[in-house]
One Martini backbone bead per residue (centre of mass of N, CA, C, O) as a GRO file, in nm:
protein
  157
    1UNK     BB    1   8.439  11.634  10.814
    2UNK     BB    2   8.195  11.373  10.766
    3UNK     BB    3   8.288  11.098  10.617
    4UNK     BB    4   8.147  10.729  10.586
    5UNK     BB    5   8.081  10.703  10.319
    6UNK     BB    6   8.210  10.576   9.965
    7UNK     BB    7   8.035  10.530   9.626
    8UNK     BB    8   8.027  10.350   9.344
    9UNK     BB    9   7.761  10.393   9.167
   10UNK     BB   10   7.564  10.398   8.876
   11UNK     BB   11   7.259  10.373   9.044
   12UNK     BB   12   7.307  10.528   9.307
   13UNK     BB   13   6.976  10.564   9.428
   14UNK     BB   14   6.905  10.249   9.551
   15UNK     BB   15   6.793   9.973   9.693
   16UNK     BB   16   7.093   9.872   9.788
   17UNK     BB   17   7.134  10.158   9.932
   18UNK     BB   18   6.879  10.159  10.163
   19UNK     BB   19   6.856   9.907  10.270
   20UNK     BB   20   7.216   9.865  10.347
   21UNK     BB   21   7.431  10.082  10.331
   22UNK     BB   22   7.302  10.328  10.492
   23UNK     BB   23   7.240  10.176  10.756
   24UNK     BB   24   7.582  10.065  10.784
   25UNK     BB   25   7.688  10.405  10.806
   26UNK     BB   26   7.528  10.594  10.999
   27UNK     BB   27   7.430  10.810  10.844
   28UNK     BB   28   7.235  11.148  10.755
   29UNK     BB   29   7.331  11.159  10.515
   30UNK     BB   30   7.279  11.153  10.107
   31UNK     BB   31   7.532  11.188   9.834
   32UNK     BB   32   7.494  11.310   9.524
   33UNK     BB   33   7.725  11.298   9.276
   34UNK     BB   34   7.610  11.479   8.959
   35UNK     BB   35   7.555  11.649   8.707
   36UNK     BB   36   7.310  11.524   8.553
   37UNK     BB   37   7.100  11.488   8.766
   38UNK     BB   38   7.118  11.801   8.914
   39UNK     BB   39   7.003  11.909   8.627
   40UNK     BB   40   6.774  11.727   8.676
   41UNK     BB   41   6.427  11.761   8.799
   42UNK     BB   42   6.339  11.456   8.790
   43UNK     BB   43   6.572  11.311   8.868
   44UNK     BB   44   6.553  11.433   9.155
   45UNK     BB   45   6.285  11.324   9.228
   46UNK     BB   46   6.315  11.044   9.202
   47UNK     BB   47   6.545  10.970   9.373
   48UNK     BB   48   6.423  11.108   9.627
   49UNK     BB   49   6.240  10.865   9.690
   50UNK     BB   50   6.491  10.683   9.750
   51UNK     BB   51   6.502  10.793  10.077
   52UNK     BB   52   6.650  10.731  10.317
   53UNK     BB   53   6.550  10.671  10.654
   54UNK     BB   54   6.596  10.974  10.828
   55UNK     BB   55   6.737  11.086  10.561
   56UNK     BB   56   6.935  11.284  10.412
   57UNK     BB   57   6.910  11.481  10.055
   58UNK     BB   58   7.143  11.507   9.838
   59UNK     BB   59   7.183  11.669   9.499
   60UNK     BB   60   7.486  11.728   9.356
   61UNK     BB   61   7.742  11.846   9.220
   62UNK     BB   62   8.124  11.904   9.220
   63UNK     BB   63   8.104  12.153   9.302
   64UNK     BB   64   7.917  12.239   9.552
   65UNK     BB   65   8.052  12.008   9.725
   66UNK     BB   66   8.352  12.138   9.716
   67UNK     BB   67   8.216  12.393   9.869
   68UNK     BB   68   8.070  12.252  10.103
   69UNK     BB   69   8.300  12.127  10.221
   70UNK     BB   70   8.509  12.343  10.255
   71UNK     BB   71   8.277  12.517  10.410
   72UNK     BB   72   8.174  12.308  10.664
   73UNK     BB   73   7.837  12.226  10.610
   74UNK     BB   74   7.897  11.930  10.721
   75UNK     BB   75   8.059  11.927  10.991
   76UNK     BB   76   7.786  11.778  11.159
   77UNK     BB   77   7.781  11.556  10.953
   78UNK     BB   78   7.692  11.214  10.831
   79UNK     BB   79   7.817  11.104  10.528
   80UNK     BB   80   7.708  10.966  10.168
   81UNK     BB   81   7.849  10.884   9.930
   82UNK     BB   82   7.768  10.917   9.574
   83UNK     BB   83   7.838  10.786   9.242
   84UNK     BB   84   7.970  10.670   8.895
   85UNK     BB   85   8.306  10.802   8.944
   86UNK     BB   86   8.643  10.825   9.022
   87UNK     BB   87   8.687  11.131   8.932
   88UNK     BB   88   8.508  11.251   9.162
   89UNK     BB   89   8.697  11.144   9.398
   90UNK     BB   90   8.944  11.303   9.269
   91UNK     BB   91   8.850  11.574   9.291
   92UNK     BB   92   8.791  11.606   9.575
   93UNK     BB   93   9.097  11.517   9.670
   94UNK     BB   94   9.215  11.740   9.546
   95UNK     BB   95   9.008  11.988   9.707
   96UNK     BB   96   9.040  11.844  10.001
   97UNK     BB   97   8.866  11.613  10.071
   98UNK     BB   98   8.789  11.375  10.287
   99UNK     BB   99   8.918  10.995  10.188
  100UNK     BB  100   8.955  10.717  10.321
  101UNK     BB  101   8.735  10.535  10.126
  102UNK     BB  102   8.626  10.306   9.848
  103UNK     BB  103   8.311  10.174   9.726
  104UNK     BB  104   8.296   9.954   9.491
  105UNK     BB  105   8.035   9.851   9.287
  106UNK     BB  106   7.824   9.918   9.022
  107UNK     BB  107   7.894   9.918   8.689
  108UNK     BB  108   7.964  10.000   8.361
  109UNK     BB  109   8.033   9.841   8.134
  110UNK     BB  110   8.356   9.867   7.940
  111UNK     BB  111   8.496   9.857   7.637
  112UNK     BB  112   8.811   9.708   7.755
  113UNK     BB  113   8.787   9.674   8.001
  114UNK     BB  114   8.854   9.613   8.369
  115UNK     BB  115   8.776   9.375   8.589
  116UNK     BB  116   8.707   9.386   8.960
  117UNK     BB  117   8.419   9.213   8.918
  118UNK     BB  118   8.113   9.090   8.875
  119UNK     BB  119   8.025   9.456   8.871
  120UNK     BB  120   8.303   9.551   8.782
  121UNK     BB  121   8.484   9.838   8.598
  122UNK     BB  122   8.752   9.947   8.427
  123UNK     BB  123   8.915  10.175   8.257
  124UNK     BB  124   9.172  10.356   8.213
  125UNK     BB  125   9.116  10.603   8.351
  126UNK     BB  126   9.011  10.481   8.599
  127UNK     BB  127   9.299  10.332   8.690
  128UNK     BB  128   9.418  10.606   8.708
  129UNK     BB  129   9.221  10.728   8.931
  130UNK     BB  130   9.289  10.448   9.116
  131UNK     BB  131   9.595  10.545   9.145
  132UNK     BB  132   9.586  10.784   9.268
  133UNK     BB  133   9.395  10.745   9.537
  134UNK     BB  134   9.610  10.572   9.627
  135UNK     BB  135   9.835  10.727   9.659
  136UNK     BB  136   9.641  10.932   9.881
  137UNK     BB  137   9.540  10.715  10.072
  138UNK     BB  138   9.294  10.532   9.934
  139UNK     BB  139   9.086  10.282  10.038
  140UNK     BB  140   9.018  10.053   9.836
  141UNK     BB  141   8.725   9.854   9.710
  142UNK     BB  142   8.519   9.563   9.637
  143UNK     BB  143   8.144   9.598   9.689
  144UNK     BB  144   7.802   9.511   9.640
  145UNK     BB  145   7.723   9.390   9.946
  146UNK     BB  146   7.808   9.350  10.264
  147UNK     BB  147   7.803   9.043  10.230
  148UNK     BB  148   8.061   9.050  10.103
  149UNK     BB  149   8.337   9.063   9.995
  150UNK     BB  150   8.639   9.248   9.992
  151UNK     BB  151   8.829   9.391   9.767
  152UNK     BB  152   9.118   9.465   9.677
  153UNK     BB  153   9.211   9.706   9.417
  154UNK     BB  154   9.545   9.726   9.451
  155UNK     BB  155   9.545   9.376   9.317
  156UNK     BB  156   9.352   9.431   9.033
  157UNK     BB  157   9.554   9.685   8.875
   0.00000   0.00000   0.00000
């Protein structure tokens, strides 16, 4: 499997996804991992609209992504992942599939929440998944645009 960059973003794929991630990522496929925008058939139609150049675009379940890379589907290519929750990618984590980065972006504001950078908040939830993720040997950080510098998850939860 050959995942080369994995990111937790609110607005999933979206054009500051376009314009500087996946062209920085190397990959050739961006793959939205997210139960509900992959079952509502506009949702993925407009999603698709915003296809960076060059690259294919899956989305797709949680259910669906973790057999299709158990089964060795991406193994030729060059993916970049992108959700909206770090429980999707401890979800992946538990079930086999390899993720050694995790860039958190732009998160949704979040009641109660611990905020982890000016636009990244992370629930009660969240800071138990990310330091899962932390403990399974996931280097974690937060950068909302490849030009931030990036800031270790590590030392702020």
């Amino acid at each position: 499997m050959s995942i080369v960059m994995t990111r937790i973003d609110n607005r999933l794929l979206h054009g500051i996804i376009v314009t500087q991630w996946a062209p920085m990522s190397g990959a050739n496929r961006v793959m939205v991992i997210d139960d509900k925008v992959a079952n509502d058939d506009i949702a993925k139609a407009s999603m698709r609209l915003a296809r960076p150049a060059g690259m294919a675009v899956s989305i797709i379940t949680e259910e669906t992504a973790i057999k299709n890379f158990n089964n060795g589907k991406y193994d030729r290519e060059k993916v970049f992942v992108i959700t909206k929750e770090p429980e999707t990618i401890l979800n992946l984590v538990k079930n086999g599939v390899d993720i050694q980065k995790l860039i958190i972006g732009g998160t949704v504001v979040k009641e109660g929440a611990k905020q982890l950078s000016p636009r990244a908040y992370a629930s009660a939830e969240n800071i138990e998944s990310y330091q899962a993720l932390l403990n399974a040997g996931v280097d974690i950080v937060t950068q909302f645009v490849p030009a931030d510098k990036a800031q270790n998850v590590s030392t702020l939860i």
